[in-house]
Each structure stands twice: as structure tokens, then as C-alpha cells.
C-alpha positions in Angstrom: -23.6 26.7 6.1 -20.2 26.0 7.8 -18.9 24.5 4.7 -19.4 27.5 2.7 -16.3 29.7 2.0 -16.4 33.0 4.5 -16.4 36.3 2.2 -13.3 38.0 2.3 -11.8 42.0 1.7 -10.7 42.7 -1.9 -7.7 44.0 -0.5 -7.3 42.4 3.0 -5.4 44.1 5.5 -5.4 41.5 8.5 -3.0 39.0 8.6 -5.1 35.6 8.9 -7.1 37.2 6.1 -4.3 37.8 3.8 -3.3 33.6 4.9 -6.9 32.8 3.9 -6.9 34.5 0.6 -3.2 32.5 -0.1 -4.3 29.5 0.5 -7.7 29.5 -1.3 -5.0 30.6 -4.7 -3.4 27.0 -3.9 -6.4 25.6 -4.4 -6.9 24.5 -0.8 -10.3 23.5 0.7 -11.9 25.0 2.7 -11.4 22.4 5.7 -8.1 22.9 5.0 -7.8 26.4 5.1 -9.9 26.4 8.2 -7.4 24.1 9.8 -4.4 26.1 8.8 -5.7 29.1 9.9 -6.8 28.0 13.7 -3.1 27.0 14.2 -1.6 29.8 13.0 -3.6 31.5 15.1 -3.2 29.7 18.1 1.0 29.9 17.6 0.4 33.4 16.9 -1.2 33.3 20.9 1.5 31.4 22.2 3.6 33.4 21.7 2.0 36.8 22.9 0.2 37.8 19.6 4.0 38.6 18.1 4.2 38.5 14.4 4.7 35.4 12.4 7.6 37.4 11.1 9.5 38.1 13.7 9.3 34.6 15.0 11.4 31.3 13.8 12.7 28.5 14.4 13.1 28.4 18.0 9.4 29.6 18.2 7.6 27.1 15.9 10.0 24.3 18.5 8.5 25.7 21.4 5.0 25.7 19.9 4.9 22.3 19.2 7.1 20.8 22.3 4.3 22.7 24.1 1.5 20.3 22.3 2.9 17.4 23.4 4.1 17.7 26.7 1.8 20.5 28.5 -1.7 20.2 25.7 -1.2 16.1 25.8 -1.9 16.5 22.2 -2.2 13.2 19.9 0.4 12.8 16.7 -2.0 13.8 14.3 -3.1 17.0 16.3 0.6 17.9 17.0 1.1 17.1 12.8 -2.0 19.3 11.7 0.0 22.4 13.7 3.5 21.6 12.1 2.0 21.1 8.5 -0.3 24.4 9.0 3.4 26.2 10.4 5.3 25.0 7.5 3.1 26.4 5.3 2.6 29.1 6.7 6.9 29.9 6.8 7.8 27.8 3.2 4.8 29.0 1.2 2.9 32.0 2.5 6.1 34.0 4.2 8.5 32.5 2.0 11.0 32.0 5.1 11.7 28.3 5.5 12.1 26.6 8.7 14.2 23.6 8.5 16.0 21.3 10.7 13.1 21.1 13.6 13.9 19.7 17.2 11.0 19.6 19.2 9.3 16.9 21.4 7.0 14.9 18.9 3.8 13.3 20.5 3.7 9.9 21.2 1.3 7.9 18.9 -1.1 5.3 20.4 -2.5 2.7 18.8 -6.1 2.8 18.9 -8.5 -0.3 17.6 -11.3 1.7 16.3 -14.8 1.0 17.9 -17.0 -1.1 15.5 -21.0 -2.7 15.9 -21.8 -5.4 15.5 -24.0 -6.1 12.1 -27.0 -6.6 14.8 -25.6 -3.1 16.5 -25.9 -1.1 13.6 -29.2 -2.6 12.5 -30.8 -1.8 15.8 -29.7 1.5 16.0 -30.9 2.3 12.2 -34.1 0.6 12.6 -34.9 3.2 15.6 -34.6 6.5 13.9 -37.0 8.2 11.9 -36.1 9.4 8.3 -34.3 11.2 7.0 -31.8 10.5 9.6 -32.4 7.1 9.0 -31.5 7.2 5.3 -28.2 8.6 6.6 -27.0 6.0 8.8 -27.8 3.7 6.2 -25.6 5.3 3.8 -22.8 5.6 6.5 -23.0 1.8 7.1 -24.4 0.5 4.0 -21.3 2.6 1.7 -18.9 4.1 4.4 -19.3 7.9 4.0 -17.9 10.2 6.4 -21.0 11.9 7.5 -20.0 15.1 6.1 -19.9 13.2 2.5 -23.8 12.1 3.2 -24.6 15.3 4.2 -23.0 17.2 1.3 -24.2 14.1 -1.0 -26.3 16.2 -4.5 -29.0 14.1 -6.4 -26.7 13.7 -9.8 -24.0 12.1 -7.7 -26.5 9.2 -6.9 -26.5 6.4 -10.3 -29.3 4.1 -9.5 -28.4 2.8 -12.9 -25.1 1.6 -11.8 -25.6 1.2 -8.3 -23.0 3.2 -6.8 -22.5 6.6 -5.3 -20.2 9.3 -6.6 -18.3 11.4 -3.4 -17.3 14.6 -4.3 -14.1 16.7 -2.5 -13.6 13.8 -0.1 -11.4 13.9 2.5 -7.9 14.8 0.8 -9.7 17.0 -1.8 -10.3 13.2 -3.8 -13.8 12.1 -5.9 -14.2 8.1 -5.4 -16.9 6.1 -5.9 -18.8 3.8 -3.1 -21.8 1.2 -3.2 -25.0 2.3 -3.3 -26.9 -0.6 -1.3 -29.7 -2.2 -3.3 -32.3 -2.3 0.1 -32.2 1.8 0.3 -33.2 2.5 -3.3 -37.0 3.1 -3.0 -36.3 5.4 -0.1 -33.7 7.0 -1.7 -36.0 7.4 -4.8 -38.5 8.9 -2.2 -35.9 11.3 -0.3 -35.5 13.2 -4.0 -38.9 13.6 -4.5 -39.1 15.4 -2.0 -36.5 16.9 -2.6 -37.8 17.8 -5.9 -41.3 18.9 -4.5 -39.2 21.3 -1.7 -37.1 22.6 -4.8 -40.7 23.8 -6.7 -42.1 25.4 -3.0 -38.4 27.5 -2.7 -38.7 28.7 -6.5 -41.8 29.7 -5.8 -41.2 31.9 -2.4 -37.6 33.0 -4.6 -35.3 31.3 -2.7 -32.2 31.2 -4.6 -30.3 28.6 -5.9 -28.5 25.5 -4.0 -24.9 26.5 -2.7 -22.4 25.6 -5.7 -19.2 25.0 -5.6 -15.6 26.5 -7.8 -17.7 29.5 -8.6 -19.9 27.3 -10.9 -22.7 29.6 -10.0 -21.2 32.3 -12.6 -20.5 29.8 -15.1 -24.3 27.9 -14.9 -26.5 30.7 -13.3 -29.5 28.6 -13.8 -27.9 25.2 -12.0 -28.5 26.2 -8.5 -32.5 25.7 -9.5 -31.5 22.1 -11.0 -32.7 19.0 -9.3 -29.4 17.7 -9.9 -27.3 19.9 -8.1 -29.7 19.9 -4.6 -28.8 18.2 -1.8 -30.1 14.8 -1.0 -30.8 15.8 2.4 -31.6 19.5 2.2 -32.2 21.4 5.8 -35.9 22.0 7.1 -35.2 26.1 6.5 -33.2 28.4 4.1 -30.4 30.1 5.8 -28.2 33.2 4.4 -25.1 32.5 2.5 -22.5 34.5 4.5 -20.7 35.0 1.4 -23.6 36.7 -0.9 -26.1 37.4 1.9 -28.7 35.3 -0.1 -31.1 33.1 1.4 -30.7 29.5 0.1 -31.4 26.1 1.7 -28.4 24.1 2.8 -28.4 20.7 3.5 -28.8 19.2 7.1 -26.6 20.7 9.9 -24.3 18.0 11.0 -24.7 18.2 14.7 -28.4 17.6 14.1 -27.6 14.0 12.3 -25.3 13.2 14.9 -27.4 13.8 17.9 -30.0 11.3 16.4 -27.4 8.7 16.1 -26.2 9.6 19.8 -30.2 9.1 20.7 -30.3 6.1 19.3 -27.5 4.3 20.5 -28.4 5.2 23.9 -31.9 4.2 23.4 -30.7 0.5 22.2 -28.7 0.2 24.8 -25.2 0.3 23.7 -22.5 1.6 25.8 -19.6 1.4 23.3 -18.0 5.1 22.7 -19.1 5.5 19.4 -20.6 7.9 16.8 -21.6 8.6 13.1 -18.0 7.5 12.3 -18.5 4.3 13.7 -20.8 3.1 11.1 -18.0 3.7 8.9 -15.8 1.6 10.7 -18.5 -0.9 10.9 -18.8 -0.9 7.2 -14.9 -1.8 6.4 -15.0 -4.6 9.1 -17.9 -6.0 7.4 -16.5 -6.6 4.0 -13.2 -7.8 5.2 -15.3 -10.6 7.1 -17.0 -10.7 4.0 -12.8 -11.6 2.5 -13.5 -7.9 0.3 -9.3 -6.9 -0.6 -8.0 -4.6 1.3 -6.9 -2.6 -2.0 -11.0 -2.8 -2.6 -11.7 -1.7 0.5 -8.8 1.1 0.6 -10.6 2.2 -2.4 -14.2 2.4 -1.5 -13.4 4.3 1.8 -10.9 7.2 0.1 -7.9 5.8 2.4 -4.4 7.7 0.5 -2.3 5.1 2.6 -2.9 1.4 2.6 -1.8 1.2 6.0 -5.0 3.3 7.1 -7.3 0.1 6.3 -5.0 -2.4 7.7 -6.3 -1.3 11.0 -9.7 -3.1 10.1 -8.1 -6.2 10.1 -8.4 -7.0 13.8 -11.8 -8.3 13.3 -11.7 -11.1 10.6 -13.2 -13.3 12.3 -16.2 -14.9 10.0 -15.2 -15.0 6.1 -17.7 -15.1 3.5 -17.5 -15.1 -0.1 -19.1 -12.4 -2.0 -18.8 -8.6 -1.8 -21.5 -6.8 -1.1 -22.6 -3.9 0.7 -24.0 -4.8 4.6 -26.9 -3.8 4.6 -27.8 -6.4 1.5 -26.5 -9.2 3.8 
């Protein structure tokens, strides 16, 4: 449940604790907090476990010259420290550091790795399900995998064909395509989701994990079908913040080790991953002459720019949008 919010003191006395409970009153997520809180602490190590307090400008310079030239760190590593330091300083300590010089990392321009429509076909049609249902979703409506993991049965409208994403990356809802060729195993993936939500109420498993403390506000929603996840894990586990034992949905390491399996297993030797099939899924509906302000959409991108990078692979144009697996 690595996803789920860590419990914290009522009054905390530790420092990263204190930064923890700050950030989840900004309204933060918890990736986000998580983030901010590993640099702080490793700034806090770099400089001898000193005090934030007691450290400045010339510190938080050091810091990050030190990323770039002796950790080799990329620009958006070296940016994730500086944005997690100027919180910390401007918000939390209310000490603001301006006026930086420091050594910034030097960005590389890297063509993401994509498959080939025959690629991601072959990999998909060698896994077993549920996995299977979640490459599909990867390549068939670009989630992360962390959105198909944390995907609940309302936020699926077989009505209206599309999928709703929820806390996205950026803390964003958007909507993506729901591709026509998965929707009888979909419909079978929530029944049994529905059958596994019957067995847990009847062992007294609490309810699904919910979100925004929506638990206090519908007690009886965690029992819902509606609020499950799609793909719920094979066991309950214990929420670290209440100590009950709920059911979670699929550990994401175990999703991608079946994609990693199957890749090798097919025989390709490009460096790729779960993520790939989201790459995959953006090259396809440019080739398939989908606008890039469609496609910025449908894939959550805040900056245009971001999708631009598919565009190194228009190649064969088509002339409807659609998702890729209904090709």
C-alpha cells in the first residue's frame, strides 16, 4: 500500500514529520510529499545532518552543484531537489533563498523508446490476465501504470467508451479511450471483482482504501463495487495508517516484472518497460494524424512541448482516431 498516506503524530516532534504534516495542509500528494521529503533529507546528509535552519544559501548551492557534477544527476533529478529546497526555505521555514548560482545539469535529449504495433501486440498476447488487461490499457489508452493500477470500477464508462483517471500525474483528472476490443474482459475483470468484494465482506475485511478522508464522510463506500479497484491484489494487506486489513490493488513491481518477462520472452532487446506502452500509444495516433493538442490531452502532458517529442516517428499517416488496439 505504498500509495497510502503514512500515519503521523498529533503533535510531531521530528523535523521531516513536522515537513510532512505541512505539506499534506497544501494539499500536496502524496508522491509529492514523498519526493520533497527524500531531498530534504538527503540535503539535510550532505551537509552532516545540520539543521535546515542554520543552513542557506551557500548550502542549498553546494547541494545541488554536487548533483550535477559529482552524482551525474539528470535536469529533472537536479530540478525535483531545488523545487523540494525551495519549498522547504519559501514555504515551510519561511526563509527565502533567492538569487541561486550553482552548476545546473546538463539536459540530454532523449528519443523515447517505442514498439512497434507488432511489438506491443506480441508482448500482450504472451501474458496471462490480469496482467494482460493491463498492458492493454497502457497501450490501448496510455496510462501510467500507476493510473491502471489505482484505476476504481466507477471510473470505467462502457457507456461512453472512455476512461476517467483520477490524481494523475500533476494532481489532474483527464479522461482517456477506453478501447472497444478489451470490453468483454474488462466486464469480466469486475466480476470478479465483484465476486472477491462478497468473499472479503464475508471474512470482514474492511473497506477499499479511500481517498480525501471520504471514508468518514461515506462509511459504507469502501464496501461499494464502485469504489474497488479494477485490479485488486491476490491478498488483503494492513493499512499502515489505521492498522486495518483491507485489499489493495496490485503491487506495481509485480505488473512490471510480467511485462519485463514478456519482452524477454518475445525477443526484444529494446530498453523498455511498462512506460513504453505509453510511448507506444502517442506514436500511434500521431501516425494515425491524431492533434497533438488531442494527444496532449489524452496523455495528461501540462506542457505541449512534452508530446512534441512523439513526433520523431510520423512516418505512416492514417485518417481516423482511434485507440491502437482497435486498429
Amino acid at each position: 500500500m505504498e500509495d497510502v498516506r503514512i500515519p503521523l503524530p498529533a503533535s510531531p516532534t521530528k523535523f521531516l514529520d513536522q515537513l510532512r504534516v505541512f505539506i499534506r495542509t497544501d494539499g500536496k500528494s502524496y508522491s509529492t510529499e514523498n519526493t520533497y521529503v527524500y531531498w530534504v533529507k538527503q540535503f539535510i546528509l550532505f551537509n552532516n545532518k545540520a539543521h535546515p535552519k542554520n543552513l542557506g544559501n551557500q548550502e542549498v548551492e553546494a547541494f545541488l552543484t554536487h548533483l550535477s557534477v559529482a552524482k551525474d544527476a539528470s535536469p529533472n533529478t537536479q530540478k525535483l531537489a531545488l523545487n523540494a529546497l525551495m519549498f522547504l526555505y519559501n514555504r515551510f521555514l519561511n526563509s527565502p533563498i533567492e538569487q541561486l548560482n550553482f552548476n545546473y545539469a546538463k539536459k540530454q535529449v532523449r528519443t523515447p523508446t517505442v514498439f512497434t504495433h507488432e511489438e506491443a501486440m506480441s508482448i500482450i498476447d504472451c501474458m496471462v490476465m490480469p496482467y494482460k488487461l493491463l498492458a492493454q490499457l497502457m497501450y490501448g489508452g496510455g496510462l501510467r501504470v500507476s493510473e491502471a493500477l489505482r484505476l476504481r470500477v466507477k471510473d470505467v464508462d462502457f457507456a461512453m467508451g472512455y476512461i476517467v483517471i483520477r490524481d494523475g500525474k500533476g494532481f489532474k483528472d483527464r479522461t482517456t479511450l477506453l478501447p472497444k476490443s478489451i470490453i468483454p474482459d474488462l466486464k469480466k475483470q469486475i466480476d470478479m471483482v465483484q465476486n472477491l468484494l462478497e468473499y472479503d465482506k464475508a471474512c470482514g475485511v474492511a473497506g477499499v482504501y479511500m481517498p480525501n478522508m471520504l471514508e468518514k464522510k461515506y462509511p459504507s463506500a469502501g464496501h461499494s463495487l464502485g469504489w474497488q479497484f479494477v485490479f485488486p491484489s491476490n491478498e488483503p494487506s494492513k493499512d499502515p495508517r489505521t492498522n486495518l486489513i483491507r485489499r489493495h490493488h496490485i503491487y506495481p513491481t509485480t505488473i512490471q516484472s510480467h511485462v519485463k518477462q514478456a519482452i524477454k520472452k518475445v525477443r526484444i532487446h529494446k530498453h523498455a518497460s511498462c512506460h513504453t506502452f505509453r510511448h507506444s500509444f502517442a506514436t500511434r495516433l500521431l501516425q494515425a494524424k491524431y492533434d497533438l493538442k488531442q494527444i496532449q490531452t489524452l496523455m495528461g502532458h501540462t506542457d505541449i512541448r512534452t508530446t512534441e517529442i512523439y513526433l520523431h516517428v510520423l512516418d505512416e499517416l492514417g485518417d481516423r482516431v482511434k485507440s491502437p488496439l482497435d486498429v
